[in-house]
Structures are given as structure tokens and as C-alpha cells.
C-alpha positions, 0 to 999 in steps of 0.5 A: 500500500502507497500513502493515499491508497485505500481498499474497502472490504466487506466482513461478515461476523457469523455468530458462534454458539456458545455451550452454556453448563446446565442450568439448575432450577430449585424447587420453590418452597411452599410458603408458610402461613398461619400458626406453622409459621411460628413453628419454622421461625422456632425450628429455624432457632435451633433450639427444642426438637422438632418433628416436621410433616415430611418425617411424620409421613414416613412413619405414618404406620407407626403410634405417636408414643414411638416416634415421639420417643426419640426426640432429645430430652423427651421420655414416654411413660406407657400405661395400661392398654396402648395410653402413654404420656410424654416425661421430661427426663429430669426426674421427678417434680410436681406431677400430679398423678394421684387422681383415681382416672390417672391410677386406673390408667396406670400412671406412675409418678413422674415427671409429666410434660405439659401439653399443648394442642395448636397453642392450647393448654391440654394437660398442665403439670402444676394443676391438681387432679388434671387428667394426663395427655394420651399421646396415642390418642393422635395418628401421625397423619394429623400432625403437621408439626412437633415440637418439644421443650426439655425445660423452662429456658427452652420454653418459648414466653407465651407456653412457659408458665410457672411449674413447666420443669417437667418440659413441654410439648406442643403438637400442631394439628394438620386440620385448619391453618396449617 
């Protein structure tokens, strides 16, 4: 080329694909509303025990006394027939069990949970002559949620009372609200 001189060409770009890595969509979670979500916002803590739908689902066959058994801190205490309530394990205090219902059943003395059912009080420990909580009374198909509260610090404010240091139970039914 001379100073001056030109050469006109014309380019044609031809766009190149470009193999992007597989593209991974998360399953959305189902939102949660009503009194299950002070549950999540409690599991989600870290502190008590918990036992969700999904694990309730895969032990469907099984009574609420065996898959309650296994939670830290919790004790089953079973009675006459299929009956069983739920202990702490920090030994013996202000149960009450001397009512003639609570001995025909076969409850021995020992340190009884309080039990709420979708936060209402079912059995309290400290009040006299109450009737005990059978826990095989619910299937697990019922349940949406469980938590449970080995002593007082644990308690969330509104379910610990004075008295609740035999722990505390709370069962979140699958019918309304959930």
C-alpha cells in the first residue's frame, strides 16, 4: 500500500454458539402461613426438637408414643392398654398423678410434660387432679408439626408458665391453618 491508497472490504461476523453448563432450577418452597409459621421461625432457632410433616409421613404406620420417643430430652411413660404420656427426663417434680382416672390408667409418678394442642393448654403439670395427655390418642397423619421443650429456658414466653420443669410439648394439628 502507497500513502493515499485505500481498499474497502466487506466482513461478515457469523455468530458462534456458545455451550452454556446446565442450568439448575430449585424447587420453590411452599410458603408458610398461619400458626406453622411460628413453628419454622422456632425450628429455624435451633433450639427444642422438632418433628416436621415430611418425617411424620414416613412413619405414618407407626403410634405417636414411638416416634415421639426419640426426640432429645423427651421420655414416654406407657400405661395400661396402648395410653402413654410424654416425661421430661429430669426426674421427678410436681406431677400430679394421684387422681383415681390417672391410677386406673396406670400412671406412675413422674415427671409429666405439659401439653399443648395448636397453642392450647391440654394437660398442665402444676394443676391438681388434671387428667394426663394420651399421646396415642393422635395418628401421625394429623400432625403437621412437633415440637418439644426439655425445660423452662427452652420454653418459648407465651407456653412457659410457672411449674413447666417437667418440659413441654406442643403438637400442631394438620386440620385448619396449617
Amino acid at each position: 500500500f502507497r500513502e493515499g491508497d485505500r481498499l474497502e472490504r466487506d466482513f461478515v461476523l457469523v455468530p458462534r454458539p456458545v455451550e452454556l453448563s446446565p442450568v439448575r432450577v430449585a424447587e420453590k418452597e411452599k410458603p408458610v402461613h398461619g400458626k406453622m409459621s411460628a413453628f419454622e421461625d422456632r425450628r429455624a432457632g435451633g433450639i427444642g426438637s422438632f418433628i416436621t410433616r415430611a418425617e411424620l409421613e414416613k412413619q405414618d404406620s407407626r403410634r405417636m408414643s414411638e416416634i415421639l420417643g426419640t426426640m432429645p430430652g423427651l421420655g414416654v411413660r406407657r400405661g395400661l392398654s396402648s395410653v402413654a404420656w410424654v416425661t421430661g427426663r429430669r426426674g421427678l417434680s410436681a406431677a400430679r398423678t394421684g387422681d383415681a382416672f390417672n391410677r386406673r390408667q396406670g400412671a406412675k409418678p413422674d415427671c409429666y410434660s405439659d401439653v399443648y394442642i395448636d397453642g392450647a393448654l391440654v394437660y398442665g403439670s402444676g394443676v391438681p387432679g388434671e387428667t394426663l395427655f394420651d399421646i396415642n390418642s393422635f395418628s401421625p397423619s394429623s400432625i403437621e408439626g412437633v415440637e418439644f421443650y426439655s425445660g423452662p429456658s427452652q420454653v418459648p414466653a407465651q407456653y412457659n408458665k410457672t411449674g413447666s420443669v417437667c418440659g413441654v410439648l406442643l403438637i400442631w394439628t394438620r386440620v385448619g391453618g396449617t
